[in-house]
The first five atom37 places (N, CA, C, CB, O) and aatype in JSON, in Angstrom:
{
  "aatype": [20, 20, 20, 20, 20, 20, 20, 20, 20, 20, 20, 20, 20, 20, 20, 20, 20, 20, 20, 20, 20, 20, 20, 20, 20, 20, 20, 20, 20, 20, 20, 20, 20, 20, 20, 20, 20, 20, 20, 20, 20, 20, 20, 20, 20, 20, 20, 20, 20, 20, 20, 20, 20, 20, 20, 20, 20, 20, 20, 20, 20, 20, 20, 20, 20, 20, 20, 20, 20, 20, 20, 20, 20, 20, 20, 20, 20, 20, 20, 20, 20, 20, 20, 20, 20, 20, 20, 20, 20, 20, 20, 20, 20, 20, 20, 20, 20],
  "atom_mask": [
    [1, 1, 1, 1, 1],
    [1, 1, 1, 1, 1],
    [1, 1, 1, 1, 1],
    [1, 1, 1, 1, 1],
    [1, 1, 1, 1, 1],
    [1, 1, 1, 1, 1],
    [1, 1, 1, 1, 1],
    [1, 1, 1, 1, 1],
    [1, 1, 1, 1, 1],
    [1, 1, 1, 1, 1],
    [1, 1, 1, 1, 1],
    [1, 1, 1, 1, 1],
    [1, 1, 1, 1, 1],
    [1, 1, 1, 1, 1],
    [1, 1, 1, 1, 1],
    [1, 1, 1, 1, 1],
    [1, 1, 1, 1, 1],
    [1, 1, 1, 1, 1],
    [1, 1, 1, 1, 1],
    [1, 1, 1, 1, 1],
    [1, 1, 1, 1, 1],
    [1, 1, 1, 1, 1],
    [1, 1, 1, 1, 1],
    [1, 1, 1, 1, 1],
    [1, 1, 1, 1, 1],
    [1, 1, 1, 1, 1],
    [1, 1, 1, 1, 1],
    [1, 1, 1, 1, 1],
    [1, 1, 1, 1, 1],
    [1, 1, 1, 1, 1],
    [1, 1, 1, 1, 1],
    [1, 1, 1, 1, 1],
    [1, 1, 1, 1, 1],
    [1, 1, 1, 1, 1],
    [1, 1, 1, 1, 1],
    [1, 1, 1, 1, 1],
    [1, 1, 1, 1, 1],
    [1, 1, 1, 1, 1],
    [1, 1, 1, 1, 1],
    [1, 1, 1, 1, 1],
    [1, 1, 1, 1, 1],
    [1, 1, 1, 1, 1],
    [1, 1, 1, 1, 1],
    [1, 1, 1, 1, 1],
    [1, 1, 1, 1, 1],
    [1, 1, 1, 1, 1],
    [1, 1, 1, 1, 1],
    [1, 1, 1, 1, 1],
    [1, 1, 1, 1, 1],
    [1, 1, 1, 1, 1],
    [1, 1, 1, 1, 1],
    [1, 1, 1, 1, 1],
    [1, 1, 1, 1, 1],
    [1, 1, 1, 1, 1],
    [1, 1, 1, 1, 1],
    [1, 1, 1, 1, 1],
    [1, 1, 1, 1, 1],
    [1, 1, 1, 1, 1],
    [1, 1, 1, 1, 1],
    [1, 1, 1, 1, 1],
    [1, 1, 1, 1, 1],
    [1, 1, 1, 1, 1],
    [1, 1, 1, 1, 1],
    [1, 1, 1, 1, 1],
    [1, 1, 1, 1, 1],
    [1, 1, 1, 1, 1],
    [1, 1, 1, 1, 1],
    [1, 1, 1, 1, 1],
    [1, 1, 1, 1, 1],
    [1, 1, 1, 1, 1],
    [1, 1, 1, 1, 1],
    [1, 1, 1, 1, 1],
    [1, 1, 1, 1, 1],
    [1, 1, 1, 1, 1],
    [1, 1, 1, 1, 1],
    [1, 1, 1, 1, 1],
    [1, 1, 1, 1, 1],
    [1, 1, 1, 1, 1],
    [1, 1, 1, 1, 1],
    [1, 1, 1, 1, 1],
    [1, 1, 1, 1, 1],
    [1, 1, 1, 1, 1],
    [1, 1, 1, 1, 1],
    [1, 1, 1, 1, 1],
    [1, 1, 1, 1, 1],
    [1, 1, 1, 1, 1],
    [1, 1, 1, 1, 1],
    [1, 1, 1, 1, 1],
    [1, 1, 1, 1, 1],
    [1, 1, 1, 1, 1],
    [1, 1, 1, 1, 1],
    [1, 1, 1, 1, 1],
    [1, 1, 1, 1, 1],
    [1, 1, 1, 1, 1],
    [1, 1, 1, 1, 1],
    [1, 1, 1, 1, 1],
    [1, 1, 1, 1, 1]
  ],
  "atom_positions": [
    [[-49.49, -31.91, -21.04], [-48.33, -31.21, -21.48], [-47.69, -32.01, -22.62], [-47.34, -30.98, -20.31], [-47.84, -33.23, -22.59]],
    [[-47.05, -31.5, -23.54], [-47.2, -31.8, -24.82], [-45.53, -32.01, -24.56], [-47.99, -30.64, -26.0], [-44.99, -31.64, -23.52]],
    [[-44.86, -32.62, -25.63], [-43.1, -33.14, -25.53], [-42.53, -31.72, -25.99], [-42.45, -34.71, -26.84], [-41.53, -31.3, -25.4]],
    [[-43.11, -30.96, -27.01], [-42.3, -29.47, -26.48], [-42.33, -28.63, -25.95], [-42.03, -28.82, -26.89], [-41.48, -27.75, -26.08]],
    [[-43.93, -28.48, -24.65], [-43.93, -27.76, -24.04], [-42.89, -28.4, -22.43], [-45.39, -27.36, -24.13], [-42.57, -27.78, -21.42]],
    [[-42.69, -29.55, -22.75], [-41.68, -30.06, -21.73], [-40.15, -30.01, -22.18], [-42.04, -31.55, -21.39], [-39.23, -29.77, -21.4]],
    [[-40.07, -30.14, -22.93], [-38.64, -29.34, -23.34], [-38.35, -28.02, -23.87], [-38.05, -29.98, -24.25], [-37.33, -27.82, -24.53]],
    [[-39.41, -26.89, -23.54], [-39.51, -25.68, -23.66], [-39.4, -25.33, -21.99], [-40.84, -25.28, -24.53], [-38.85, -24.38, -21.44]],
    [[-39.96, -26.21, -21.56], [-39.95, -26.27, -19.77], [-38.85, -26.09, -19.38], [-40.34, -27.56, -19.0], [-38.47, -25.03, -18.86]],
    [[-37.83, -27.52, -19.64], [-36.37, -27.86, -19.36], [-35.51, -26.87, -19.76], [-35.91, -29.07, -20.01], [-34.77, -26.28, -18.97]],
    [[-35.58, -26.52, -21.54], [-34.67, -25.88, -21.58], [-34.93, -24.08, -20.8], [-34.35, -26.09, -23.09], [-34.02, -23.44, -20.27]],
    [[-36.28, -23.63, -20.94], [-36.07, -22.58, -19.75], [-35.62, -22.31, -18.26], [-36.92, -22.28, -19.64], [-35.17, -21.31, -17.7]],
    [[-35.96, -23.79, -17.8], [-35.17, -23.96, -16.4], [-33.58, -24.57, -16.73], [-36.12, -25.19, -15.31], [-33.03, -25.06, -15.74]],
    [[-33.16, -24.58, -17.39], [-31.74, -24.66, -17.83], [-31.1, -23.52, -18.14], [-31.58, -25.42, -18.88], [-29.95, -23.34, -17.73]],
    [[-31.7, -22.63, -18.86], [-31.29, -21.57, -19.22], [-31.06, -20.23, -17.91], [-32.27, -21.33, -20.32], [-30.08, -19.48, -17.86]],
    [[-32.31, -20.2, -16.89], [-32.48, -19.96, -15.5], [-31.14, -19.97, -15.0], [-33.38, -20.97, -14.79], [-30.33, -19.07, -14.8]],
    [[-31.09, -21.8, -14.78], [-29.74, -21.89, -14.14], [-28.31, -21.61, -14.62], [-29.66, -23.0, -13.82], [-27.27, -21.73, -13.99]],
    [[-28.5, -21.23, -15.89], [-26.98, -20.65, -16.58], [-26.82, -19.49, -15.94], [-26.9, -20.3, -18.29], [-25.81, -19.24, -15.28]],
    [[-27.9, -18.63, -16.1], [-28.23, -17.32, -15.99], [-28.01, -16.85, -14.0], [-30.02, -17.22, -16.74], [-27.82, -15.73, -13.54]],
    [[-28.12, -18.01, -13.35], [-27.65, -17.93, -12.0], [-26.4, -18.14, -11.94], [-28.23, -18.75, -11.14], [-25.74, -17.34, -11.28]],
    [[-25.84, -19.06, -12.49], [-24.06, -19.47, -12.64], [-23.19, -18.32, -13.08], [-23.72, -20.7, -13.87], [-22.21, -17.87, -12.48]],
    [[-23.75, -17.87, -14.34], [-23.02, -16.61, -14.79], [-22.87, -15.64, -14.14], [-23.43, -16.09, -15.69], [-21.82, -15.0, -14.13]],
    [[-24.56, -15.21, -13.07], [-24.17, -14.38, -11.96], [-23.23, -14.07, -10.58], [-24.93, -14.36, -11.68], [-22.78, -13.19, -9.84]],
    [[-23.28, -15.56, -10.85], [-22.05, -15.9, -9.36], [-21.43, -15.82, -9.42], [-21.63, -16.72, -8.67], [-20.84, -15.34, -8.45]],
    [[-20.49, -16.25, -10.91], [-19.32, -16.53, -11.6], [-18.82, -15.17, -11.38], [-19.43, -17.07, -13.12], [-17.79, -14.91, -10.77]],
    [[-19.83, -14.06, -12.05], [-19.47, -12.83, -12.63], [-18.43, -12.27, -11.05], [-21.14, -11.75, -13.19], [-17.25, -11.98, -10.84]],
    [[-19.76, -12.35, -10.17], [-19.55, -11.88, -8.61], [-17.93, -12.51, -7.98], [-21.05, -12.67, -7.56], [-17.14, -11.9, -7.25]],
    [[-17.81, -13.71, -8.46], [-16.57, -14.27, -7.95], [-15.51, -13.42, -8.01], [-16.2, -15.4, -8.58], [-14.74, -12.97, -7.17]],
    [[-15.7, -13.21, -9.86], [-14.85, -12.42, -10.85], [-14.37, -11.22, -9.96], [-15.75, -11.91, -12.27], [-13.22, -11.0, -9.57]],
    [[-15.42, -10.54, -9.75], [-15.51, -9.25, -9.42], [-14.57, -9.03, -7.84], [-17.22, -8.89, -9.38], [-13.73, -8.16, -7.65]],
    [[-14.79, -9.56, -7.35], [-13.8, -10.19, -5.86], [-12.67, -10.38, -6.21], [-14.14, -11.64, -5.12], [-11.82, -9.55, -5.88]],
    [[-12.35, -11.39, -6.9], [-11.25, -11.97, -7.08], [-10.1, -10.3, -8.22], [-11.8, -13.82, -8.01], [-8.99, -9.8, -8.01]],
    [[-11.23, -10.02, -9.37], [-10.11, -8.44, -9.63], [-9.97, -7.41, -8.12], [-11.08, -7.1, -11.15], [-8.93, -6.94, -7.68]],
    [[-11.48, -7.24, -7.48], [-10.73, -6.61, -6.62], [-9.44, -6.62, -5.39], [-11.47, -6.34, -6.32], [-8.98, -5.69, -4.72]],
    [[-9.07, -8.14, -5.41], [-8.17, -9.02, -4.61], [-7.0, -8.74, -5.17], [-8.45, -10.52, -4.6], [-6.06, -8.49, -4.42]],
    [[-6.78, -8.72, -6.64], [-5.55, -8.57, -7.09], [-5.7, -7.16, -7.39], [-5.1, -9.49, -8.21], [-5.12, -6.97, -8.46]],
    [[-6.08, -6.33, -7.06], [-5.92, -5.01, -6.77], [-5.49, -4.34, -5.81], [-6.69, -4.61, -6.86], [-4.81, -3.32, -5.95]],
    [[-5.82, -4.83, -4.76], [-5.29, -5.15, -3.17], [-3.96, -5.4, -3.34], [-5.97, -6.48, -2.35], [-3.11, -4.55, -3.08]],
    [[-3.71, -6.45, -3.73], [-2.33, -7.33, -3.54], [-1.31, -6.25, -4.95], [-2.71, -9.65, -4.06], [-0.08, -6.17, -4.93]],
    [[-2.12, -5.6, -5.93], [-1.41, -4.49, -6.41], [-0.84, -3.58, -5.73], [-2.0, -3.9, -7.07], [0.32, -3.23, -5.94]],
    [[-1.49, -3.15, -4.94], [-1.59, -1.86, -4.32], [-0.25, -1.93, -3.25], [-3.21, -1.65, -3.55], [0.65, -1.1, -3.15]],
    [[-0.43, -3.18, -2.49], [0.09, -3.71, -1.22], [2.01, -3.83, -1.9], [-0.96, -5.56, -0.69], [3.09, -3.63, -1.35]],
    [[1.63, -4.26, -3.27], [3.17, -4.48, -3.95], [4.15, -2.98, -4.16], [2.9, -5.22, -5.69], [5.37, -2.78, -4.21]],
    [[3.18, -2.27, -4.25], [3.41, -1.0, -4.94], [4.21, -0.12, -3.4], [1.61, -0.23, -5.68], [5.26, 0.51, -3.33]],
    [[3.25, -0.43, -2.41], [3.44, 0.4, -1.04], [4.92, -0.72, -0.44], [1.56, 0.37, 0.25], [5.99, -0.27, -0.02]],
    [[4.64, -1.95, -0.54], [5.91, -2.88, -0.2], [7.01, -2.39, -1.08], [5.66, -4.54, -0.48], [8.02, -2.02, -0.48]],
    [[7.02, -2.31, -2.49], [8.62, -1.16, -3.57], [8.8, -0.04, -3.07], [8.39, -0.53, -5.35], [9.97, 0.32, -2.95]],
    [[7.81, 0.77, -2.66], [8.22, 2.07, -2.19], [8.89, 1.99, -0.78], [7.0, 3.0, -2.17], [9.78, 2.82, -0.59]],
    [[8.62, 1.2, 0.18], [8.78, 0.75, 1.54], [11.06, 0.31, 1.27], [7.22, -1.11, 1.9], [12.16, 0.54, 1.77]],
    [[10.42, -0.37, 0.19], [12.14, -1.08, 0.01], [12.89, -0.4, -0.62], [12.38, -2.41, -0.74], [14.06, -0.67, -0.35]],
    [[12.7, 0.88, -1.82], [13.74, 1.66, -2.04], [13.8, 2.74, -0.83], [13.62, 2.27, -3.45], [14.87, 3.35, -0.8]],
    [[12.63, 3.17, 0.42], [13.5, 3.96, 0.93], [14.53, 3.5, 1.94], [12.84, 4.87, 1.39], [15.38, 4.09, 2.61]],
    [[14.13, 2.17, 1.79], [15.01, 1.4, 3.29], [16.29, 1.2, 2.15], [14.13, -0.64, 4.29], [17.32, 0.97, 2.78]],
    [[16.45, 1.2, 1.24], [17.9, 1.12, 0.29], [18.45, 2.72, 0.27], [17.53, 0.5, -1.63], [19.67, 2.88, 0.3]],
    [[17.69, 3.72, 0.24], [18.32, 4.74, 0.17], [18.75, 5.09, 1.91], [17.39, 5.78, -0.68], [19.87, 5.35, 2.35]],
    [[17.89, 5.04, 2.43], [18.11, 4.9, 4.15], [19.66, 4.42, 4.53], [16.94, 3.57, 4.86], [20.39, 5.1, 5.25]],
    [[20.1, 3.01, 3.88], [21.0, 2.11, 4.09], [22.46, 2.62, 3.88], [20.66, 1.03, 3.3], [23.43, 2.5, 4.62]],
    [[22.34, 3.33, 2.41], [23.16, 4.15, 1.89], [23.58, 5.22, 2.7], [22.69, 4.55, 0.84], [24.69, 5.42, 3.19]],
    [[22.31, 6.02, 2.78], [22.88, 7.1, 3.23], [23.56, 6.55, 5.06], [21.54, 8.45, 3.11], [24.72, 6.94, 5.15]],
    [[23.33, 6.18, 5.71], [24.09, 5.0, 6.64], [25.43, 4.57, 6.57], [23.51, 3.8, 6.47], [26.2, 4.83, 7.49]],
    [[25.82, 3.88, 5.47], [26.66, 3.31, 4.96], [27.72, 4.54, 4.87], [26.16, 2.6, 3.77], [28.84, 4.45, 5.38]],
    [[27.24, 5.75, 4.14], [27.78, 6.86, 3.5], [28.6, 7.53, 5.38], [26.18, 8.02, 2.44], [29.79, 7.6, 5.72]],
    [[27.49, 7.84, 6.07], [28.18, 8.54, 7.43], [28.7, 7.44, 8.27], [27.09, 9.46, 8.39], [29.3, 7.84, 9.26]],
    [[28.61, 6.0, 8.11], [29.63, 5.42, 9.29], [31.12, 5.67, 8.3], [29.24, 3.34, 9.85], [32.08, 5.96, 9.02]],
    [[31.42, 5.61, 6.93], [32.46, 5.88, 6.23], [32.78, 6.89, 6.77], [32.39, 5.95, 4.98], [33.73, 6.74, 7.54]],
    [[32.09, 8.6, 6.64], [32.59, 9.42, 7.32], [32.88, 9.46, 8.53], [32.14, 10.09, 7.18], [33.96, 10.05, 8.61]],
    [[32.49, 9.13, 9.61], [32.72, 8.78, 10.82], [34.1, 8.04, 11.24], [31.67, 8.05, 11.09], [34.99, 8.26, 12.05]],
    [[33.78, 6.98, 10.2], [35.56, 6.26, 10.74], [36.47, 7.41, 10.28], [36.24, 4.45, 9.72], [37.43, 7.76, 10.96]],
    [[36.11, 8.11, 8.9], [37.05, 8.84, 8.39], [37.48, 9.7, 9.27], [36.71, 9.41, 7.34], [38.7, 9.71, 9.48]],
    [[36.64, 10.61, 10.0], [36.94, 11.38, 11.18], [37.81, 10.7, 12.55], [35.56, 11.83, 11.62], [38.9, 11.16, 12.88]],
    [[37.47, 10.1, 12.92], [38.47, 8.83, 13.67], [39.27, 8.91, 13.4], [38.45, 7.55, 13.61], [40.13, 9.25, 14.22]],
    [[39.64, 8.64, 11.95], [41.7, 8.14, 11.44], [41.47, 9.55, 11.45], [42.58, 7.04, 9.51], [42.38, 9.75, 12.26]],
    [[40.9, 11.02, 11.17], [41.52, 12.35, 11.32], [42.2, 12.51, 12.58], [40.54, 13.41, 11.2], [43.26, 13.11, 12.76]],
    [[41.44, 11.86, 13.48], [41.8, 12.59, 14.81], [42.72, 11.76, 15.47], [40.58, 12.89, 15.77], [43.26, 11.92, 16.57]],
    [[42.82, 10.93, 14.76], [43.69, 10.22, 15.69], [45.12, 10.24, 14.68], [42.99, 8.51, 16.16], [46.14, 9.76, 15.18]],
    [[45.18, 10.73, 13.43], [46.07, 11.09, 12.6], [46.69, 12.46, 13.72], [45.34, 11.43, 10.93], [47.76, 12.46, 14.33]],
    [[45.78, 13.37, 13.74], [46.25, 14.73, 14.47], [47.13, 14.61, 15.46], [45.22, 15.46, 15.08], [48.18, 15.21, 15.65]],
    [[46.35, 13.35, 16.39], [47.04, 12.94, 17.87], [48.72, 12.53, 17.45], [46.06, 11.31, 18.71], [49.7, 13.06, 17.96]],
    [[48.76, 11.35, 16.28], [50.31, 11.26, 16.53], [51.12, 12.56, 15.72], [50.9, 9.67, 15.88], [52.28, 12.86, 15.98]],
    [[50.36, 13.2, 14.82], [51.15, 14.44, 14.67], [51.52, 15.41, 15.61], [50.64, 15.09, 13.89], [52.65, 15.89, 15.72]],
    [[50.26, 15.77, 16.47], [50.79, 16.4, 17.65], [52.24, 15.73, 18.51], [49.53, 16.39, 18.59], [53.17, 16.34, 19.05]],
    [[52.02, 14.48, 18.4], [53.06, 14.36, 19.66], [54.38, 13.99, 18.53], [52.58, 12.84, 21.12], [55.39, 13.86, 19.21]],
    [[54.63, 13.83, 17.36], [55.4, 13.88, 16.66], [56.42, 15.51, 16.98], [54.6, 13.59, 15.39], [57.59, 15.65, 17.34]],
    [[55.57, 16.31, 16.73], [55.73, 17.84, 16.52], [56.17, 17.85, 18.07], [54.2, 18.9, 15.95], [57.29, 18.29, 18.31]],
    [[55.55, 17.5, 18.9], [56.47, 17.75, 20.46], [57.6, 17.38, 20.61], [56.02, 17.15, 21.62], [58.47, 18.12, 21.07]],
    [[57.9, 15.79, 20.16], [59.24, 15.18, 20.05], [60.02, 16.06, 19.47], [59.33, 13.95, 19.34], [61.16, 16.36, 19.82]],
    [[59.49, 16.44, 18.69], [61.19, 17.58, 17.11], [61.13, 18.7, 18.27], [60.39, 18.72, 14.42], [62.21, 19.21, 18.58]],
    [[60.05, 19.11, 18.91], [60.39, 20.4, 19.95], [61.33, 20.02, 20.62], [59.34, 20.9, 20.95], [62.44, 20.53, 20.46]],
    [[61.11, 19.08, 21.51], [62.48, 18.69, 22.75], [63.45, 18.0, 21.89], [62.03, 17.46, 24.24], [63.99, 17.42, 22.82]],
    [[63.93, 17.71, 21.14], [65.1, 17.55, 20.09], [65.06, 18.85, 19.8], [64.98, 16.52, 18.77], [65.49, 19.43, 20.8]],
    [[64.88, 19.34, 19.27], [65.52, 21.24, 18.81], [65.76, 21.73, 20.07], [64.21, 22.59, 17.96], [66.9, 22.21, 20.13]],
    [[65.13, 21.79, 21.14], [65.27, 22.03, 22.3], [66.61, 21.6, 22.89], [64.24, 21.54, 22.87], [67.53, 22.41, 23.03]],
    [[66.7, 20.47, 23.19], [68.09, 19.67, 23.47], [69.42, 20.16, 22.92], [67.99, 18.29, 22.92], [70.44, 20.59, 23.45]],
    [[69.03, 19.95, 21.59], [70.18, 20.98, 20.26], [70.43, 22.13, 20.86], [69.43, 21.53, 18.55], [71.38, 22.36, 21.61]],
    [[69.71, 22.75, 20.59], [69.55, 24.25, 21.06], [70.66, 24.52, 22.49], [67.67, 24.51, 21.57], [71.85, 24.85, 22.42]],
    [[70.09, 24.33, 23.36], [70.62, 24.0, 24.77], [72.2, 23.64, 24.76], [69.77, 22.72, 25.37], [73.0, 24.14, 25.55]],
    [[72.52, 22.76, 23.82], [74.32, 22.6, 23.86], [75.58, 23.25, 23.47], [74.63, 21.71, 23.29], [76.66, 22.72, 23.73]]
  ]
}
């Protein structure tokens, strides 16, 4: 074997092994985009997950407001009612003398 059929040797088994590296590499590649595609996807379904739990919150927020509001109604009514009874038995009393 002659000195360039031995470095025709080498560099073809060098070239071999690029040609295996690049394949693996490629394959890594290929994993690793589909990984951050995943973790896209997963971000996308986690934003949608968190504006409805913000609109959820709101609308929450929105009926315990109404709720108390109804409360001070009714309990507004209650001392009007017994307001309006008092002026009865005072007009009543009046009345009567």
């Amino acid at each position: 074997m002659t000195d360039n059929d031995k470095i025709l040797t080498h560099f073809t088994t060098r070239v071999r092994q690029m040609i295996l590296q690049y394949n693996e590499l490629k394959n890594e590649n290929d994993e690793l985009y589909a990984m951050v595609d995943a973790r896209e996807e997963e971000i996308k379904r986690l934003k949608a997950s968190l504006e409805q739990s913000k609109k959820d919150y709101e609308c929450l927020k929105t009926a315990k407001m109404l709720e108390i509001s109804d409360g001070d109604i009714d309990s507004a009514k209650r001392r009007l009612s017994g307001l309006i009874r008092e002026v009865n038995k005072c007009i009543t009393l009046l009345s009567g003398k």
